[in-house]
N, C-alpha and C positions, 0 to 999 in steps of 0.2 A: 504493500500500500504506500509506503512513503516512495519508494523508486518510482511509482506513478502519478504521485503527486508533483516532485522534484522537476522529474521529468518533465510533468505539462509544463509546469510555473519555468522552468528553463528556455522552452519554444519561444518566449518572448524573446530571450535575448541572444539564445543560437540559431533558432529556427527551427523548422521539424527536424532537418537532417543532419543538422552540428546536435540537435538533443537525444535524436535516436543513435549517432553512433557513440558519445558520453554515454548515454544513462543502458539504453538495450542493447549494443551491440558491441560490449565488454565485458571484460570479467570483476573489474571493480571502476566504479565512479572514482575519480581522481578530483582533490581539490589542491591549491596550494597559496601562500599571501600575495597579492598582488606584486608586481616586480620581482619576483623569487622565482628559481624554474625549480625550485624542490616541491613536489607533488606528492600528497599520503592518499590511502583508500580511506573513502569515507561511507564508503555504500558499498554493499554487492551488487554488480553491473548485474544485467540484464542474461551474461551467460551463463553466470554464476547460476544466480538462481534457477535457470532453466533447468541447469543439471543437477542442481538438486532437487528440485522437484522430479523430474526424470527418476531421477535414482532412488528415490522415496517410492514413488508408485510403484518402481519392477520390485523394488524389494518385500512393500506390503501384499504386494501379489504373490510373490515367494513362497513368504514367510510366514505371515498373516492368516490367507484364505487357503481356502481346501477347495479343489474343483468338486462341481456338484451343478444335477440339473438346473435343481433352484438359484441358483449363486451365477448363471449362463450369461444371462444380460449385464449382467453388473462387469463378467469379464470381459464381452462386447465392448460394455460402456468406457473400462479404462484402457486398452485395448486400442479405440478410438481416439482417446485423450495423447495416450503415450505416442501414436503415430502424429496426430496436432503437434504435439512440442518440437519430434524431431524433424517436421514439414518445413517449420519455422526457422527451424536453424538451419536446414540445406536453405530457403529460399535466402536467408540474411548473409550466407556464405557466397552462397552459385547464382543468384538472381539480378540480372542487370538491366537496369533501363536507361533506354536513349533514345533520342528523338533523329530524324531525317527529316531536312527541310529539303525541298526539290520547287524548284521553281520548270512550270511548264514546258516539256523540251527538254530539259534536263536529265540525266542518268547520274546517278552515284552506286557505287559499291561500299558504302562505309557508311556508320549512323556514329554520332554526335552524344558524348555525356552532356547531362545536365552540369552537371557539378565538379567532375575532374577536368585538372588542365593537364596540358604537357607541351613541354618544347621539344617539337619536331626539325629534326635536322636532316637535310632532305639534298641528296647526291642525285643531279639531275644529268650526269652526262650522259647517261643512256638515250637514247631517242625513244624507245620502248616503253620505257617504266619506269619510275623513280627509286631510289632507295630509303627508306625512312629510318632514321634511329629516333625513338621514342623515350623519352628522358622525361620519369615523370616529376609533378609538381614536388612531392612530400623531400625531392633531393636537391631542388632550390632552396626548400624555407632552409635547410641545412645548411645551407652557405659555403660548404666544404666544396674541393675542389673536383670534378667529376668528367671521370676516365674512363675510356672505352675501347677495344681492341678494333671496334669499327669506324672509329674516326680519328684522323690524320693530329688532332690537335684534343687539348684539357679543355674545361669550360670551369671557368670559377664565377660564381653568383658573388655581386655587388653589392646589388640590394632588389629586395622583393618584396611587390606588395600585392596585396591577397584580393586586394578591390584597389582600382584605382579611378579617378576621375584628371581631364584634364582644363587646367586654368591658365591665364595671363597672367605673366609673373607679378604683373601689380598687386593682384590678388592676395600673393605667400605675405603674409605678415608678421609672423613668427619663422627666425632661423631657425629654430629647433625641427621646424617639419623638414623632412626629407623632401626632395624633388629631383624627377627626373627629367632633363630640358631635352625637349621636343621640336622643337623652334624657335626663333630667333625673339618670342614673347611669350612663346606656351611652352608651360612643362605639366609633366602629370605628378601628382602627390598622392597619399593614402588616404583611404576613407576606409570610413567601419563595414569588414564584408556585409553582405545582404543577408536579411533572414527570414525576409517575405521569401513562399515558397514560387512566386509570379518574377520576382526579379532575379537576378545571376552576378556574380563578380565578374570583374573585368581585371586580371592580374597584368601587371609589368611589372619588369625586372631591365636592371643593369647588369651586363654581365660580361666578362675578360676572357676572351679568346687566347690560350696560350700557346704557341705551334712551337714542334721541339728545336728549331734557333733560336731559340727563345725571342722571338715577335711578339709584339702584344697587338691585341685590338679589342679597343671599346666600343660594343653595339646597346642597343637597348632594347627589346622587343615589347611591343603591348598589343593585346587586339584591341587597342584602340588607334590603332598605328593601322593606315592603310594594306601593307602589304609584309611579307617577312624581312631581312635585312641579308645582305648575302657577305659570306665569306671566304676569303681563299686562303685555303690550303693543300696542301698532299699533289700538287700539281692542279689541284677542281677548284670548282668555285660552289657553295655549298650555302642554299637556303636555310634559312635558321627563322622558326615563326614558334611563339606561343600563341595556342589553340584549345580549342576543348578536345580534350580526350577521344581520338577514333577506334572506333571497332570496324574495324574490314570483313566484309563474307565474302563468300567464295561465290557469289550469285549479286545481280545487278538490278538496281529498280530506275523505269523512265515514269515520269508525269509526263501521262500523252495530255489529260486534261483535267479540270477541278472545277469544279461546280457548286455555286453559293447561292441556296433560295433563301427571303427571307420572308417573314409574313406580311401581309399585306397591309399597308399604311405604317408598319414600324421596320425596326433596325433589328429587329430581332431576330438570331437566325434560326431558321426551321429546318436549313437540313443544308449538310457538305458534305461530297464524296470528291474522293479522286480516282480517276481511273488510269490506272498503272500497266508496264508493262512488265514484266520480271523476266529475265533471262539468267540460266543458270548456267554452271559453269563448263557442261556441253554442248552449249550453244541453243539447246529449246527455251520456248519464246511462251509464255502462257501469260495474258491479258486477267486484269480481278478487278472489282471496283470496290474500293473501299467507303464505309462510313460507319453512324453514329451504331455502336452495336452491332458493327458486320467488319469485323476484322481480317487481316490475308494472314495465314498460318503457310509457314516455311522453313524447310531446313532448320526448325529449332523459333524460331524466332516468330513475335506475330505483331502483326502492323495494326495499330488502334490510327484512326484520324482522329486528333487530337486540334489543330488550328489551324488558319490561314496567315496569312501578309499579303503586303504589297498588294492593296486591290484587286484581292484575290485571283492571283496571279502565281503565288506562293503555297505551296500545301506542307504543313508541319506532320510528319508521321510519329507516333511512337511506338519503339520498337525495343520487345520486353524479352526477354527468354530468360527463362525459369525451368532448370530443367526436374524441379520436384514439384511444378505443378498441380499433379495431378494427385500428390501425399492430402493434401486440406480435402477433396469431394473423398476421398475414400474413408478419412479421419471420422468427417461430418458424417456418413454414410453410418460407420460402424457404431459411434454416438446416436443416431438418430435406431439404429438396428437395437442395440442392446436395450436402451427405454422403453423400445415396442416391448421385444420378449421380456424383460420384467415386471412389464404393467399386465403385459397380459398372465403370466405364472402366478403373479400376486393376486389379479381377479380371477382367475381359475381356483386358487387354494379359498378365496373367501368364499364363495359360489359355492365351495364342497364344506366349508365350516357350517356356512347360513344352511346349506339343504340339511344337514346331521344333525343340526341343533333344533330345527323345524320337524 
């Protein structure tokens, strides 16, 4: 009860998904004094107690009970419960959601986190294909130097910020804020991340290219910055962009077209689909149209239409896979099965007490 308390009362200031992975999706809540990076457990996290509750149920099943006709729903009932808990924990492990924006005409092979970034460093001399080295965010906020057998040169973090906004320098009024200059009157600075679940951060980072002649070069990357910034080394020349986190599949989606009714005399919308083309990675072509509760299930993954942009012209997908899906309906199933047979074993034994006593 207090970890769900904690938790809610948290969403103000992390959000849903800065408080679900604090309070549920650890083994202990961590607090520590402000300006201090010493951190104590002040709570069992959310995995804590899952396995002890886990481990409570198979052992009072053990231990506890004696199989028995009468006793049948009850081990339906926890039976259902115990597959619920570990449904939960594959989905909070293996379960990813991303979005795919396609604008009409368009193809992508890759969907888009919400929430993770990464700096993509992108070897373009192929005319083919590009090469990606994917260097996630969690190895920026670290600021340590970071090495790879795949690229010609180190990358040491500056400075990084987790949200950023860009201003005129008129604006910085305090030395103390960091900023990163952008041009020749705008730099970007830090702001408090986001923790509406409708807005997103926008990270930049300074960061020092170190190539083994020891060259240095200072770039800055932001998605708020037009375009990546490029670098040479190892004889190439080598894009460098932070971005949202891509997942790649092995199959392709087109927005042939998207479609926006709304009701009549308002803004309201009554219904958006987009009709897609998908191509897999043998080359067949099979056409779906998606909308509100008609999803495209694929290779693992399933496509909800979630939004539009750009006068609708733009169709936002979200695209989930979860590969223990299907653990919650068989949970609920077996939960809703064992309540059946023990309601009816208990009305059946009364029905023979009431007729005996009559």
């Amino acid at each position: 009860m207090a970890l769900v308390f904690f938790g809610t009362i948290e969403q103000v200031h992390l959000g849903i998904y800065g408080a679900q992975q604090k309070y549920f999706e650890s083994l202990f809540v961590m607090w520590g004094p402000p300006g201090s990076n010493r951190q104590i457990p002040v709570l069992p996290g959310g995995y804590l107690l899952g396995a002890v509750l886990l481990v409570n149920l198979i052992a009072a099943q053990a231990v506890r009970f004696k199989f028995t006709i009468r006793k049948s729903g009850i081990y339906l009932l926890h039976l259902g419960i115990i597959l619920l808990l570990i449904g939960q924990l594959l989905t909070s492990l293996f379960a990813r959601e991303a979005q795919m924006r396609l604008d009409e005409g368009q193809t992508k092979n890759y969907s888009e986190s919400f929430l993770e970034k990464e700096l993509a460093v992108i070897d373009t001399s192929d005319s083919k294909s590009d090469r990606v080295v994917s260097i996630p965010e969690a190895l920026l906020l670290d600021r340590k130097p970071i090495t790879t057998p795949s690229l010609p040169f180190a990358i040491q973090p500056v400075l990084y910020f987790k949200n950023s906004l860009g201003v005129t320098r008129d604006r910085v009024t305090s030395l103390e804020i960091p900023t990163l200059p952008i041009g020749p009157q705008a730099v970007l600075v830090p702001i408090a991340p986001a923790t509406n679940p409708d807005e997103t951060n926008t990270p930049s980072a300074s960061l020092r290219i170190l190539t083994p002649d020891g060259k240095t070069q200072d770039i800055i990357v932001s998605e708020r910055l037009d375009g990546p910034q490029t670098v040479s080394a190892g004889g190439k020349t080598w894009m460098v962009q932070l971005r949202p986190r891509r997942f790649y599949k092995p199959f392709a989606i087109t927005l042939q077209d998207f479609t926006h009714k709304i009701y009549a005399g308002t803004s309201i919308p009554k219904d958006f689909s987009s009709k897609v083309t998908l191509t897999s990675a043998d080359g067949e072509k099979r056409d779906a149209l998606i909308y509100m509760n008609h999803p495209l299930r694929f290779g693992g993954n399933t496509f909800y239409q979630l939004a539009f942009d750009n006068n609708d012209t733009t169709s936002i997908l979200q695209v989930v896979r979860n590969p223990s899906w299907l653990l919650p309906y068989i949970a609920c199933t077996l939960v809703a099965l064992g309540l059946t047979v023990q309601f009816c074993i208990s009305l059946s034994a009364f029905a023979r007490r009431r007729k005996t006593s009559s």
